[in-house]
N, C-alpha and C positions, 0 to 999 in steps of 0.2 A: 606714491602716496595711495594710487587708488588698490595696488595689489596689496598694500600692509591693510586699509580696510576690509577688501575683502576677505581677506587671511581670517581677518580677528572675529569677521562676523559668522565667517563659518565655522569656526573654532566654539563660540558663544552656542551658533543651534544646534553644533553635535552635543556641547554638554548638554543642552538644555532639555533635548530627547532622551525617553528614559531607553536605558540601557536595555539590548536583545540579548539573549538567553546566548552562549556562548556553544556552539555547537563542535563536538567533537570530530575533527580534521579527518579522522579514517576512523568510518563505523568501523567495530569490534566484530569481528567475524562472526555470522552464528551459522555453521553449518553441520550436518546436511540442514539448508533451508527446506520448508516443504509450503507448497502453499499453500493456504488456510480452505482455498477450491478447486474445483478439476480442474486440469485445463482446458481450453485456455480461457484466461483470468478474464472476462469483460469489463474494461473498467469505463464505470459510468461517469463519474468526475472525478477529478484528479487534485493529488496533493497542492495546496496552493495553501502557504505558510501566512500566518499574518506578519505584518511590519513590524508590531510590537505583540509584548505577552498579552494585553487584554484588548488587542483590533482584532476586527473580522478575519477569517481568511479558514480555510478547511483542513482541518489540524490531520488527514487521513486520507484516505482513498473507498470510493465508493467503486465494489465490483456485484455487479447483478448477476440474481441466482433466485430461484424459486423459496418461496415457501416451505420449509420442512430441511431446506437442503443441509447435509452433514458439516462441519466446520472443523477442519485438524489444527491441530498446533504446529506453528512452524517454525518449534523447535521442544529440544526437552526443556523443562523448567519448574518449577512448583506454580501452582495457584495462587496468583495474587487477590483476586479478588472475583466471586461467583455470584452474582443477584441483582436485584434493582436499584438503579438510578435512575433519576428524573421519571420515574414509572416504566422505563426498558427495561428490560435484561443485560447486561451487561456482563460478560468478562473477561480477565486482567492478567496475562499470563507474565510472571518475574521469568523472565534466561537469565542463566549461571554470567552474562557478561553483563550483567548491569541493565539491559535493555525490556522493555516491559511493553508487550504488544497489547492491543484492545480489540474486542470486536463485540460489533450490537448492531439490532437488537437480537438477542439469544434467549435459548432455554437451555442453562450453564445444566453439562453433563458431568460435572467432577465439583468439587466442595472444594473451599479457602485450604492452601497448606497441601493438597494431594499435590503428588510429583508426577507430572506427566510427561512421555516419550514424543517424538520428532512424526508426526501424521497422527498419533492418538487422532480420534473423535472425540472432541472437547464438547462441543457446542449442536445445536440446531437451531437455521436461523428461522427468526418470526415472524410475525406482520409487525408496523410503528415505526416502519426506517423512514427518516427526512427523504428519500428519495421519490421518485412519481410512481414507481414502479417498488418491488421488492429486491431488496439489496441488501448487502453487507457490508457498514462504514467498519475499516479496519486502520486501525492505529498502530503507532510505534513513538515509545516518548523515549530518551536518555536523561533519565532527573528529570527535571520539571519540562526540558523542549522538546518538540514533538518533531518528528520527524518523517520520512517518507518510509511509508513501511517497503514501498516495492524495491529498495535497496535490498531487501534482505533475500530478495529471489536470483538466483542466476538471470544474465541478459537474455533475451530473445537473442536467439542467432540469425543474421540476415542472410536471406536466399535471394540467390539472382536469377529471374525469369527469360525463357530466351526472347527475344524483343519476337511479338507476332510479326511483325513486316506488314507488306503490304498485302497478303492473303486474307490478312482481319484478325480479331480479336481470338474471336469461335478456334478455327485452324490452330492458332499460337497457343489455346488453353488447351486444345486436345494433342500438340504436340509434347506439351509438357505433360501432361497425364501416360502420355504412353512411355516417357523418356523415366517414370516415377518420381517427377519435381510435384511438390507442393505448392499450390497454385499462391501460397501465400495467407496471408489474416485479412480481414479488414481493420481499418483504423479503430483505436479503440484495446484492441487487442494485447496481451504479455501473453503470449504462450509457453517460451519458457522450455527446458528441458525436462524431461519425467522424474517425478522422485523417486 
């Protein structure tokens, strides 16, 4: 008796929450990806989706970069949309696979409808970012859900350091510099392979 209860009443709260945006099982490839900044990507916060379409949650990823800094498209596609929202800059790049990247705040260097190539310089970003610092909130929807734009980059490749031992840190960092190991990123970091 108590499992048919519980059955029916979880049954009851799934309908009764409204319905999440149905996410497609394998993003559509869009390659060559290029990323929107040099490398490596700093990312200051991190995609975290909301529960439902109108909760909280940070539809994008926040990578820090100066004032002024160049912004490519990371991929070919036309212009979806070049100007102001909410008082930003704002823009909306369409890819040929359905998917439609964002990024702000900007000063759009291409107009609605121009077709742009895979690193074009699209953008320069501005002061007005929600960040504490100056940033670049970059987006990725499919239809109306939004999704983690950093799928769209190849993985960081992991590198194994030789363990320092008991000589210390110092010794173990300068042994790997001479061996030509890359001592690594710090957290935070995509670096990513070159475009």
């Amino acid at each position: 008796m108590t499992t048919l209860l519980l059955s029916l009443l979880l049954a009851l709260s799934q309908a009764a929450l409204p319905a999440r945006p149905v996410l497609p099982a394998v993003l559509p490839a869009v390659r060559p990806a290029v990323r929107p900044l040099p490398a490596p990507l700093s990312v200051t916060r991190w995609w975290d989706p909301p529960p439902t379409p109108y909760a909280a949650g940070h539809r994008g990823v926040d990578l820090a970069a100066p004032v002024g800094a160049e912004l490519r498209a990371v991929a070919a596609g036309r212009v979806h949309h070049a100007g102001q929202v909410a008082g930003r800059g704002v823009l909306s790049l369409a890819l040929p696979n359905g998917l439609r990247t964002t990024y702000e705040p900007v000063r759009p260097l291409v107009t609605e409808g121009e077709e742009v190539s895979a690193g074009q310089v699209v953008a320069v970003l501005t002061e007005g970012s929600h960040c504490p610092g100056p940033c670049l909130h970059w987006g990725l929807l499919s239809g109306e859900a939004y999704l983690n734009p950093l799928t769209l980059l190849a993985r960081p490749t992991p590198r194994l350091l030789p363990d320092p031992g008991p000589a210390g840190a110092r010794e173990g960092a300068a042994a790997a510099g001479a061996a030509g190991l890359s001592p690594g990123h710090p957290a935070g970091r995509w670096p990513g392979p070159s475009p």
